[in-house]
mmCIF file of the N, C-alpha and C atoms, coordinates in Angstrom:
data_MODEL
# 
_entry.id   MODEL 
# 
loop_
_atom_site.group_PDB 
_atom_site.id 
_atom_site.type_symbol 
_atom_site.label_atom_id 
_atom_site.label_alt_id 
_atom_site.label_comp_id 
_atom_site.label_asym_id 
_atom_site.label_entity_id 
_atom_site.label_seq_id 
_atom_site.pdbx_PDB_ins_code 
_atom_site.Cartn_x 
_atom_site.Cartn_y 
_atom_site.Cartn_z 
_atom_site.occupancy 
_atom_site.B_iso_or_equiv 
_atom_site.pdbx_formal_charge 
_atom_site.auth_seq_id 
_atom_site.auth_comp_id 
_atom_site.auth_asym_id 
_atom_site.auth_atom_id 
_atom_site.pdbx_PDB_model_num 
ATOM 1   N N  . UNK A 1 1  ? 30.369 -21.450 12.065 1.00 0.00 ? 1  UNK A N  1 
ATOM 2   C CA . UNK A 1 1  ? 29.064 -21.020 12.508 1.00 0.00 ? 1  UNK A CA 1 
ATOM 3   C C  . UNK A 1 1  ? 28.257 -20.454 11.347 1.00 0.00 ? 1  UNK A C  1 
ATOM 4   N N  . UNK A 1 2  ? 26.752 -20.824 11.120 1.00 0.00 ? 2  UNK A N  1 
ATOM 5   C CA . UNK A 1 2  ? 26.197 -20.172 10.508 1.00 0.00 ? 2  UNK A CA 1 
ATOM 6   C C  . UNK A 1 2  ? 25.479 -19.073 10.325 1.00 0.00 ? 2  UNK A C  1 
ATOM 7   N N  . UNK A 1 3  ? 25.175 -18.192 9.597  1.00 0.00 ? 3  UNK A N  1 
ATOM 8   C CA . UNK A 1 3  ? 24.962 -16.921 9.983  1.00 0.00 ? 3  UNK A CA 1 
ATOM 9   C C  . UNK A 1 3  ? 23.245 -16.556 9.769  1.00 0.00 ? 3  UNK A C  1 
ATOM 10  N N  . UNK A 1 4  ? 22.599 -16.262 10.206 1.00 0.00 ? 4  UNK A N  1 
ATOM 11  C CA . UNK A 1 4  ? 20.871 -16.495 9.929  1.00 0.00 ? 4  UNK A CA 1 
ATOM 12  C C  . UNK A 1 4  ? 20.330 -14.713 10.012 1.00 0.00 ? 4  UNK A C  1 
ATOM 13  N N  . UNK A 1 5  ? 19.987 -14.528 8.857  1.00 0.00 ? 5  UNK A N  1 
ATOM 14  C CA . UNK A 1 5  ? 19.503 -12.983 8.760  1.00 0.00 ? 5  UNK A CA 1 
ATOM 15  C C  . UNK A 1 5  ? 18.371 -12.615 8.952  1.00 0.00 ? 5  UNK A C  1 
ATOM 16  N N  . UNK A 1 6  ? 17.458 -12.054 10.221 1.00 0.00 ? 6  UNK A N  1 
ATOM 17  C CA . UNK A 1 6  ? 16.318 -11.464 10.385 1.00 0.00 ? 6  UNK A CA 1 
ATOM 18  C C  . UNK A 1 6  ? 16.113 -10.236 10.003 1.00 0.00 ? 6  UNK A C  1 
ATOM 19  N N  . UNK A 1 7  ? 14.847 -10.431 9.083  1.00 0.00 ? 7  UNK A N  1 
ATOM 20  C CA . UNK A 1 7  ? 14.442 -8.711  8.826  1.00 0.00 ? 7  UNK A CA 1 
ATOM 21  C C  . UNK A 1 7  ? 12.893 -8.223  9.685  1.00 0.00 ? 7  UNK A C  1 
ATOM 22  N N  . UNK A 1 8  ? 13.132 -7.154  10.576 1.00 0.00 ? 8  UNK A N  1 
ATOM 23  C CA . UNK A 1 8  ? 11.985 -6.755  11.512 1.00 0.00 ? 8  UNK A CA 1 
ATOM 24  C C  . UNK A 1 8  ? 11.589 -5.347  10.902 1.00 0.00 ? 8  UNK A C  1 
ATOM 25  N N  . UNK A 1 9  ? 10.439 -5.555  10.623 1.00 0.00 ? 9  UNK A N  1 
ATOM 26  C CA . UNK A 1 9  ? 9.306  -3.871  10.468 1.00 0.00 ? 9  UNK A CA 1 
ATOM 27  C C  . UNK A 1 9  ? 8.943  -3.369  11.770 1.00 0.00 ? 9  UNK A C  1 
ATOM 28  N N  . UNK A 1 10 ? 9.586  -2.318  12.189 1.00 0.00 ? 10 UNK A N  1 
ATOM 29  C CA . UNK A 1 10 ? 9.322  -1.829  14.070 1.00 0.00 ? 10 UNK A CA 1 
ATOM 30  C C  . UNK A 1 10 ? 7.771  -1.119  13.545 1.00 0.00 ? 10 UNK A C  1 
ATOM 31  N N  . UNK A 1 11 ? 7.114  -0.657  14.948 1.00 0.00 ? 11 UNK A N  1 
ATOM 32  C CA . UNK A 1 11 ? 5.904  0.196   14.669 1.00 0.00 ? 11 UNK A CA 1 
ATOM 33  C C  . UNK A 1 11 ? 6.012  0.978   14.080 1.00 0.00 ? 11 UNK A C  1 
ATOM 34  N N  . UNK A 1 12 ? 7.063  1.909   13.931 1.00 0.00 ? 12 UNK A N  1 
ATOM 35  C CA . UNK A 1 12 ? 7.130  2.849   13.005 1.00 0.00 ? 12 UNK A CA 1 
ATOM 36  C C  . UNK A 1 12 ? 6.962  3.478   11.416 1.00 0.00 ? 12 UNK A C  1 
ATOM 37  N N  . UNK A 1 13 ? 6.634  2.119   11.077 1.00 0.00 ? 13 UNK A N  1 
ATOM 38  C CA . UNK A 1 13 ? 6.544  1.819   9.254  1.00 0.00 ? 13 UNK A CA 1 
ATOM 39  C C  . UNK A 1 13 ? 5.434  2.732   8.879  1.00 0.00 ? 13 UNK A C  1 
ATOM 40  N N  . UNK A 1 14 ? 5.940  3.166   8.201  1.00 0.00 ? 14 UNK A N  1 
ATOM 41  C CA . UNK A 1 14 ? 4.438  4.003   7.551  1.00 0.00 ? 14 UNK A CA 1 
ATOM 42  C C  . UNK A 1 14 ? 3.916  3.606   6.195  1.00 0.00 ? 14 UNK A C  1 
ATOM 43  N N  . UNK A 1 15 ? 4.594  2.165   6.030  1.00 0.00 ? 15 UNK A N  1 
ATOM 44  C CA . UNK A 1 15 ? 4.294  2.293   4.651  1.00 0.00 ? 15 UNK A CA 1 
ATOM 45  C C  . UNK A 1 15 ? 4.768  2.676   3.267  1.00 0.00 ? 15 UNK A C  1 
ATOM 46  N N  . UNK A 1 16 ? 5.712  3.473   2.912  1.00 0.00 ? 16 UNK A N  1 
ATOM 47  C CA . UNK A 1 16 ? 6.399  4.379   1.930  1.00 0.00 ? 16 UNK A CA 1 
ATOM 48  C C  . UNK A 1 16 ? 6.486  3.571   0.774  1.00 0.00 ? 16 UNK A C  1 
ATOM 49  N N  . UNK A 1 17 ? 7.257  2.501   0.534  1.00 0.00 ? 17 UNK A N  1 
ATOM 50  C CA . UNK A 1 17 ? 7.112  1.662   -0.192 1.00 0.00 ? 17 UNK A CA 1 
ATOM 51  C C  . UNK A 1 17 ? 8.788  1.379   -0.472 1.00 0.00 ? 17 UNK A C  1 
ATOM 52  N N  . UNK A 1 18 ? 9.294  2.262   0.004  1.00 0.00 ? 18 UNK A N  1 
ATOM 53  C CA . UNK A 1 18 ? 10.603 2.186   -0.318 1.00 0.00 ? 18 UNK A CA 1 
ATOM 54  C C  . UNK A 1 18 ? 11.465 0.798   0.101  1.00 0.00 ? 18 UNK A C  1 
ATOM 55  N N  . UNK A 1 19 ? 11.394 0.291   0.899  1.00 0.00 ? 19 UNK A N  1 
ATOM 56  C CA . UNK A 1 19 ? 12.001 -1.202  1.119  1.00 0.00 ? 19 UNK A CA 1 
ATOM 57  C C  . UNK A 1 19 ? 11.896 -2.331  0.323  1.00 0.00 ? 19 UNK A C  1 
ATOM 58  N N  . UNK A 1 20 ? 10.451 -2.272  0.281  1.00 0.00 ? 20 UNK A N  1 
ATOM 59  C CA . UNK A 1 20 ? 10.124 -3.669  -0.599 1.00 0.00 ? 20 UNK A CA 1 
ATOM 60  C C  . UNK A 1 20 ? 10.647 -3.195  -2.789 1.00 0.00 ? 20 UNK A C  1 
ATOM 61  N N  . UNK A 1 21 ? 10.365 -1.933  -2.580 1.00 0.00 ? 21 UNK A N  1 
ATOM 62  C CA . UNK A 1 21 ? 11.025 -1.116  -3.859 1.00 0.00 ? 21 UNK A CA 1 
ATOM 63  C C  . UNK A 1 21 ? 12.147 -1.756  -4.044 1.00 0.00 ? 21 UNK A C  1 
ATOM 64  N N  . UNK A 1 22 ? 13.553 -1.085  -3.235 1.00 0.00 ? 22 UNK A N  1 
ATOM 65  C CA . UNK A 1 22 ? 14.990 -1.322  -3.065 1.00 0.00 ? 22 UNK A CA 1 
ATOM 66  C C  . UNK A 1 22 ? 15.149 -2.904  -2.649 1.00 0.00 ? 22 UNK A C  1 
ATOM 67  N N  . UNK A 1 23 ? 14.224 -3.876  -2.454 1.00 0.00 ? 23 UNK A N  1 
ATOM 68  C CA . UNK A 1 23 ? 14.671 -5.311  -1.928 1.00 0.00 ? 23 UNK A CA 1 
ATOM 69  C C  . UNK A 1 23 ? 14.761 -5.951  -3.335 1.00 0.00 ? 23 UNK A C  1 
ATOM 70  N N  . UNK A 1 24 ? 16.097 -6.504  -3.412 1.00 0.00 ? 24 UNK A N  1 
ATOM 71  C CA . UNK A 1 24 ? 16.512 -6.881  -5.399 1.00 0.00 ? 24 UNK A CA 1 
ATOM 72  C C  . UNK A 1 24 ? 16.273 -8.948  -4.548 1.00 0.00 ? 24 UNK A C  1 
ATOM 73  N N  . UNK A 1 25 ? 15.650 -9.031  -3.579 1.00 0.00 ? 25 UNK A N  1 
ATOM 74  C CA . UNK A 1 25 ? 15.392 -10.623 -3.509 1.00 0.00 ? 25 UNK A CA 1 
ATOM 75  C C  . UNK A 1 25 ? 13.574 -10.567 -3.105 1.00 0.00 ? 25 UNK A C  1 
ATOM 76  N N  . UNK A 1 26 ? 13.178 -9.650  -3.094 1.00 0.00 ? 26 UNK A N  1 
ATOM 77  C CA . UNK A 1 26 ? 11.899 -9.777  -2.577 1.00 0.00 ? 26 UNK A CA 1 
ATOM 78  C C  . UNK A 1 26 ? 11.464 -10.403 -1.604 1.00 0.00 ? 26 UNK A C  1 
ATOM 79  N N  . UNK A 1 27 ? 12.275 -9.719  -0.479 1.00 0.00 ? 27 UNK A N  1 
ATOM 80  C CA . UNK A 1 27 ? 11.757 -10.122 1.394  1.00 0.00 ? 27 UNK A CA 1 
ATOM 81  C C  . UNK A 1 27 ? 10.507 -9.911  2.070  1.00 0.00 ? 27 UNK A C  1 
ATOM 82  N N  . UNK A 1 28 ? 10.487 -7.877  1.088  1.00 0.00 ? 28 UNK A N  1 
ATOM 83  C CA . UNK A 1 28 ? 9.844  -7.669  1.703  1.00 0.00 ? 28 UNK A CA 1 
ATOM 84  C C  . UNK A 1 28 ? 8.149  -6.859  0.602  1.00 0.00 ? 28 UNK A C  1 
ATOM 85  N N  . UNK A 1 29 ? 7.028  -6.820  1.088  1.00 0.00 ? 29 UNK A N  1 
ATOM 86  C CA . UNK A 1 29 ? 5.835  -6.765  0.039  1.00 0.00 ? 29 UNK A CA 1 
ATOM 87  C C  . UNK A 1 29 ? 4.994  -5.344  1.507  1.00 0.00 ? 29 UNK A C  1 
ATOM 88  N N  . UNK A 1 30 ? 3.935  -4.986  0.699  1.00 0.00 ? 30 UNK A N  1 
ATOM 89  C CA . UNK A 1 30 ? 3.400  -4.878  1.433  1.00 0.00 ? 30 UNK A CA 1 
ATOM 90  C C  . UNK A 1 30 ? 2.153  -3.405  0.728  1.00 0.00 ? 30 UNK A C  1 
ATOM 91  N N  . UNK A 1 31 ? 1.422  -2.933  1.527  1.00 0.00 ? 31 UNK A N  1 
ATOM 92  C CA . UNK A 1 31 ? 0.839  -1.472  -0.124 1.00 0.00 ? 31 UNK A CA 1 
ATOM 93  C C  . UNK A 1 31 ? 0.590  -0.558  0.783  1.00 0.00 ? 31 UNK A C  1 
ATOM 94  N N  . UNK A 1 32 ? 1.096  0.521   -0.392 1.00 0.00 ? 32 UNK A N  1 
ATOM 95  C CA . UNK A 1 32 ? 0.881  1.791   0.112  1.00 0.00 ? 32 UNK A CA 1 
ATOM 96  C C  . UNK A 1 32 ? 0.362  2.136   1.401  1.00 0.00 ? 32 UNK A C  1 
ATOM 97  N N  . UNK A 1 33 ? 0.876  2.973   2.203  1.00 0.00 ? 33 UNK A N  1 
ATOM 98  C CA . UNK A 1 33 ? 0.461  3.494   3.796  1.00 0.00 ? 33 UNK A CA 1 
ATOM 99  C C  . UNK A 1 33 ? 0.079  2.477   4.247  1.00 0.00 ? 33 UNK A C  1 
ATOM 100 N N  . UNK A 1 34 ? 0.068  1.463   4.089  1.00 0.00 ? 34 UNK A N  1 
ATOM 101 C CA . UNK A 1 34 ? -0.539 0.204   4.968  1.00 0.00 ? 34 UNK A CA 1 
ATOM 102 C C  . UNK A 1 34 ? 1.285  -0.129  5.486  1.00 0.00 ? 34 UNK A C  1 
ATOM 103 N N  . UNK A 1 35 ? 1.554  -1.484  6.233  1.00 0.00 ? 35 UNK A N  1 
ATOM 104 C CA . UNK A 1 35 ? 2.885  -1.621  6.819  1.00 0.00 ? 35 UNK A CA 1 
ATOM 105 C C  . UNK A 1 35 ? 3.483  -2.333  6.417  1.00 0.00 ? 35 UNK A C  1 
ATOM 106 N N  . UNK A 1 36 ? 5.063  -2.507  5.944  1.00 0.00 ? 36 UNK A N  1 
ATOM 107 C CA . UNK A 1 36 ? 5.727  -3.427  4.959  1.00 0.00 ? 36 UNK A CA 1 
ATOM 108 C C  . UNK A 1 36 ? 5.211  -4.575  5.802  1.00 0.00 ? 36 UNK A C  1 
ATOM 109 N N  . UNK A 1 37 ? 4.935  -6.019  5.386  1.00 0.00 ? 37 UNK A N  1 
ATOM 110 C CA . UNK A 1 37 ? 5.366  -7.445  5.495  1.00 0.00 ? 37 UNK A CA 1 
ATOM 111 C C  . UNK A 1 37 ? 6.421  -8.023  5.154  1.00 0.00 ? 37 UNK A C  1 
ATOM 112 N N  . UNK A 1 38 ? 7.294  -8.960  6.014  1.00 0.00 ? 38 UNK A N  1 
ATOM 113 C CA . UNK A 1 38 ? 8.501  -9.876  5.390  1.00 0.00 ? 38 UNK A CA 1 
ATOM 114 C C  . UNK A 1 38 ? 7.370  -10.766 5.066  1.00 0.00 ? 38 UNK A C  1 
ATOM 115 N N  . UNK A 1 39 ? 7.878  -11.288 3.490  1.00 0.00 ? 39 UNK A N  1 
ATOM 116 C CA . UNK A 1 39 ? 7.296  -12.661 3.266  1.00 0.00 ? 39 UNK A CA 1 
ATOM 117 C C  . UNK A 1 39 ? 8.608  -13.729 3.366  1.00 0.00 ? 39 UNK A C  1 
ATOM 118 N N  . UNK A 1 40 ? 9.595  -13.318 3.685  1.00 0.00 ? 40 UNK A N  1 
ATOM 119 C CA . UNK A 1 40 ? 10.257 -14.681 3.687  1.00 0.00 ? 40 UNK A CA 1 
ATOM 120 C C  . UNK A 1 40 ? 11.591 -14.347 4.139  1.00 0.00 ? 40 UNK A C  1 
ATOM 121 N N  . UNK A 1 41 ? 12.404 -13.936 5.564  1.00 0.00 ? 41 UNK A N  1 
ATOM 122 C CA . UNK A 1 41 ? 13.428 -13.444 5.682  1.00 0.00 ? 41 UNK A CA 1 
ATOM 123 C C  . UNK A 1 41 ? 14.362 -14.610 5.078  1.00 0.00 ? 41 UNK A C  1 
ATOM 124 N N  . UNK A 1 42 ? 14.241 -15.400 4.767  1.00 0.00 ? 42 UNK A N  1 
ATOM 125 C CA . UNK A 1 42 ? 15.138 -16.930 4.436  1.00 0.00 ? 42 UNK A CA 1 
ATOM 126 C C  . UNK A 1 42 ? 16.011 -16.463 3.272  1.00 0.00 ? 42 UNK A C  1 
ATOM 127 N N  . UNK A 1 43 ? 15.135 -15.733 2.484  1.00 0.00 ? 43 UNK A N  1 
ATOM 128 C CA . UNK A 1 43 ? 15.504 -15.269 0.925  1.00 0.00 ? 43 UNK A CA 1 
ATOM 129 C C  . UNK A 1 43 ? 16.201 -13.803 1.120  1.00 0.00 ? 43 UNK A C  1 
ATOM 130 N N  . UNK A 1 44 ? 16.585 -13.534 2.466  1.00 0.00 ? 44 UNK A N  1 
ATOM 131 C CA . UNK A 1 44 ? 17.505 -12.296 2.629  1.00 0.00 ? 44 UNK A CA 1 
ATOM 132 C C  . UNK A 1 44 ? 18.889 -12.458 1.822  1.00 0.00 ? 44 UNK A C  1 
ATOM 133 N N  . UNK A 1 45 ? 20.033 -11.225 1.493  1.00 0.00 ? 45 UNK A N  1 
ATOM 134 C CA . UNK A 1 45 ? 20.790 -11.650 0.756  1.00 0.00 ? 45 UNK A CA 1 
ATOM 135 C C  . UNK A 1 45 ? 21.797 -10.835 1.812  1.00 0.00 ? 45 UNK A C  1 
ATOM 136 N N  . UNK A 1 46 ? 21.596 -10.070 2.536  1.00 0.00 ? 46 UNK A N  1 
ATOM 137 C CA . UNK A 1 46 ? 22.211 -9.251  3.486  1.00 0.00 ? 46 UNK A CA 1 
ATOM 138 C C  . UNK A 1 46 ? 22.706 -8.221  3.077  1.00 0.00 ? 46 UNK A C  1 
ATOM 139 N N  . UNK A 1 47 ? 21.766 -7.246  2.291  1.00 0.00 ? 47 UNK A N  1 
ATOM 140 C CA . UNK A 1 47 ? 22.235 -6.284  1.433  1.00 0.00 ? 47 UNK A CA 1 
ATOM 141 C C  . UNK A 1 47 ? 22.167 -5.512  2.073  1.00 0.00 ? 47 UNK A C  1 
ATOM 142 N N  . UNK A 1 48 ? 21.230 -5.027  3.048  1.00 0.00 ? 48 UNK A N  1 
ATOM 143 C CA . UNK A 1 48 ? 21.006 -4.199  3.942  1.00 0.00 ? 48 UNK A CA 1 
ATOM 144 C C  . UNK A 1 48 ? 20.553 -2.795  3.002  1.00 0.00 ? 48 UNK A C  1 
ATOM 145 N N  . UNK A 1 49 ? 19.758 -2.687  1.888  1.00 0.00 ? 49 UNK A N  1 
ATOM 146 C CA . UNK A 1 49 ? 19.589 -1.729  0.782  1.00 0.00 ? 49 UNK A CA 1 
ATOM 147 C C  . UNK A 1 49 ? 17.900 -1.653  1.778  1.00 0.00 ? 49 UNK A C  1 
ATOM 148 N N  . UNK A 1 50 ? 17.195 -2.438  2.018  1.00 0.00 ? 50 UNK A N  1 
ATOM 149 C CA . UNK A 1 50 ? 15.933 -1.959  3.115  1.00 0.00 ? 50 UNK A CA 1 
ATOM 150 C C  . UNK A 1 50 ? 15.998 -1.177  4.496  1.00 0.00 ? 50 UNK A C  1 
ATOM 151 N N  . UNK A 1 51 ? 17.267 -1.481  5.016  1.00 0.00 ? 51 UNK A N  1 
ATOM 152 C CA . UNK A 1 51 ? 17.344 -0.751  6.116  1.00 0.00 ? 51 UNK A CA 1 
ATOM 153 C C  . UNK A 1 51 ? 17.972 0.636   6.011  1.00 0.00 ? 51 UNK A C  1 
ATOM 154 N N  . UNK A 1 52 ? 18.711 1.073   4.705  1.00 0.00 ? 52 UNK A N  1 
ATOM 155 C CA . UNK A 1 52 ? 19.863 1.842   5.114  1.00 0.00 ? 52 UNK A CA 1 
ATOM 156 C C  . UNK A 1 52 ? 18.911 2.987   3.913  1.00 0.00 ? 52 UNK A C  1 
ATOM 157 N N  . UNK A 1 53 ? 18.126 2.393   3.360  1.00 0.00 ? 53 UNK A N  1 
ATOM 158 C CA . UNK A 1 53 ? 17.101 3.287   2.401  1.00 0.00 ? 53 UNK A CA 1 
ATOM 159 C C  . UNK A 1 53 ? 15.689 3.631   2.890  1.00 0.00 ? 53 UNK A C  1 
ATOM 160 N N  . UNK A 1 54 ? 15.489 3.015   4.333  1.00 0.00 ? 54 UNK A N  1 
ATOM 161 C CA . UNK A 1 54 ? 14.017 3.601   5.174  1.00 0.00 ? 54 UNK A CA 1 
ATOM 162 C C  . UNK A 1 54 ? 14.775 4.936   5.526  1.00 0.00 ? 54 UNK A C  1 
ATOM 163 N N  . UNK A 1 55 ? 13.500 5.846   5.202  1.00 0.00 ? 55 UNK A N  1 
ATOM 164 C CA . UNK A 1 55 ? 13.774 7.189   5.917  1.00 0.00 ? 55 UNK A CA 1 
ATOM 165 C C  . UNK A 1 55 ? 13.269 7.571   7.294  1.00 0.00 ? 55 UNK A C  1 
ATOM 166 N N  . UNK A 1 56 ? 12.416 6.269   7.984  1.00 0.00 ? 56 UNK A N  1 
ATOM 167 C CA . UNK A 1 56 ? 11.709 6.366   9.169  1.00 0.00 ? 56 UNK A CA 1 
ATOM 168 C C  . UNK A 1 56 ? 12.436 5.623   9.826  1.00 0.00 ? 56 UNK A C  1 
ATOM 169 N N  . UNK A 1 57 ? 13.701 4.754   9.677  1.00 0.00 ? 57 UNK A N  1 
ATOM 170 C CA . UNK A 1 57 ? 14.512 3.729   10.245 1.00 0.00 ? 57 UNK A CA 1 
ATOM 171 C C  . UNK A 1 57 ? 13.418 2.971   11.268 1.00 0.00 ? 57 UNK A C  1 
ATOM 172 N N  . UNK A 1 58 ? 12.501 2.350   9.813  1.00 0.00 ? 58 UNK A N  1 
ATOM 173 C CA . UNK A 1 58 ? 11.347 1.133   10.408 1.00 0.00 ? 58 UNK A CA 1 
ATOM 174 C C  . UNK A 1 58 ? 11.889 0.015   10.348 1.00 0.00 ? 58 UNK A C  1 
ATOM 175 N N  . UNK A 1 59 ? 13.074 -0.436  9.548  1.00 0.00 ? 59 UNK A N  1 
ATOM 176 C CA . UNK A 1 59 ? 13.438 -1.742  8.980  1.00 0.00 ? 59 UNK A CA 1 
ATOM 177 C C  . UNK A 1 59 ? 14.854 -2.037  9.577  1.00 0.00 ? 59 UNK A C  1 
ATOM 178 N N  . UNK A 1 60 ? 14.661 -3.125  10.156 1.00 0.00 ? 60 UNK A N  1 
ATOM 179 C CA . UNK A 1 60 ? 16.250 -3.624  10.679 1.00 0.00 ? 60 UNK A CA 1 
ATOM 180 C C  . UNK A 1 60 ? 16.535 -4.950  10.466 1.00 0.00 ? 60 UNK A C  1 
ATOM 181 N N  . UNK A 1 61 ? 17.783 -5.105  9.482  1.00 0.00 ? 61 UNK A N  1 
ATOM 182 C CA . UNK A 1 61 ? 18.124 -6.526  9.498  1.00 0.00 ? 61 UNK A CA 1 
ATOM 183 C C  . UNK A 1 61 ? 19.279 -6.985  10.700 1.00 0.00 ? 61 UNK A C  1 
ATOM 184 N N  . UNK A 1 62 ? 18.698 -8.041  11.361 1.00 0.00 ? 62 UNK A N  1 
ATOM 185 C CA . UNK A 1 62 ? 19.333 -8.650  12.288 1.00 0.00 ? 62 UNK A CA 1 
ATOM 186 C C  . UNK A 1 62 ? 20.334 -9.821  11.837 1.00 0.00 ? 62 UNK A C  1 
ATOM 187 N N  . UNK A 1 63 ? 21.190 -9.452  12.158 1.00 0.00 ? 63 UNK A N  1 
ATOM 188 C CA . UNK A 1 63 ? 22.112 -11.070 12.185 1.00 0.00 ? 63 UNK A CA 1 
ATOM 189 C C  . UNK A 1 63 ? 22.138 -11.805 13.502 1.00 0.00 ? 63 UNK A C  1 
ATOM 190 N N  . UNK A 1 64 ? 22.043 -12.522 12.844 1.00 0.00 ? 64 UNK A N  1 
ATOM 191 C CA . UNK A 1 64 ? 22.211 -14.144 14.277 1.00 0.00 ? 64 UNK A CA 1 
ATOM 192 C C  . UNK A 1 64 ? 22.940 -14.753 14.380 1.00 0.00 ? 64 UNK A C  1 
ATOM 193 N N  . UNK A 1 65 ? 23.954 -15.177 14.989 1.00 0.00 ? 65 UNK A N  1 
ATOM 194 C CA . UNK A 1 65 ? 24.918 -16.576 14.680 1.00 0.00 ? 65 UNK A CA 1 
ATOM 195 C C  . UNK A 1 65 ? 24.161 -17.836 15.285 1.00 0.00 ? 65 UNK A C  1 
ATOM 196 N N  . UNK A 1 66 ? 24.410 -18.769 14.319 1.00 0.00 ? 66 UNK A N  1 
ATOM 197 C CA . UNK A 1 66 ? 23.973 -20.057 14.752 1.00 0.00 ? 66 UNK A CA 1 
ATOM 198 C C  . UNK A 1 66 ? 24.748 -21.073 15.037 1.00 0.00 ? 66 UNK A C  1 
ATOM 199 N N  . UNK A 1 67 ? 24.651 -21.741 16.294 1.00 0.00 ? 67 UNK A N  1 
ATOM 200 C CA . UNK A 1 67 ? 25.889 -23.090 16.103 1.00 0.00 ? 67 UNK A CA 1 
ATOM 201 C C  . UNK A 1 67 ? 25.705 -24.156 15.267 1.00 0.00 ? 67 UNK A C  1 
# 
């Protein structure tokens, strides 16, 4: 089975900058106090360094299994 990694910004984002900072594949972009954007969950590496480094726990990477 293959494994397919979603990354979701909940309402809660404030912006900080810290995700797209800590993302070493560049998932995620986005500016100051405005709200992170994924530009490309495809290019996830499953580091989970965006989710586990939000201090507002705005960012969640999802795993999926695929058949």
């Amino acid at each position: 089975m293959a494994v397919r990694l979603r990354v979701e910004v909940l309402d809660n984002c404030v912006g900080c900058g810290i995700c797209w900072t800590v993302c070493p594949k560049g998932v995620l972009t986005g500016t100051l106090r405005g709200r992170a954007v994924v530009l490309n969950d495809e290019l996830c590496s499953g580091c989970f360094s965006c989710q586990e480094n939000c201090p507002y726990n705005a960012i969640r990477v999802v795993v999926k299994q695929q058949p």
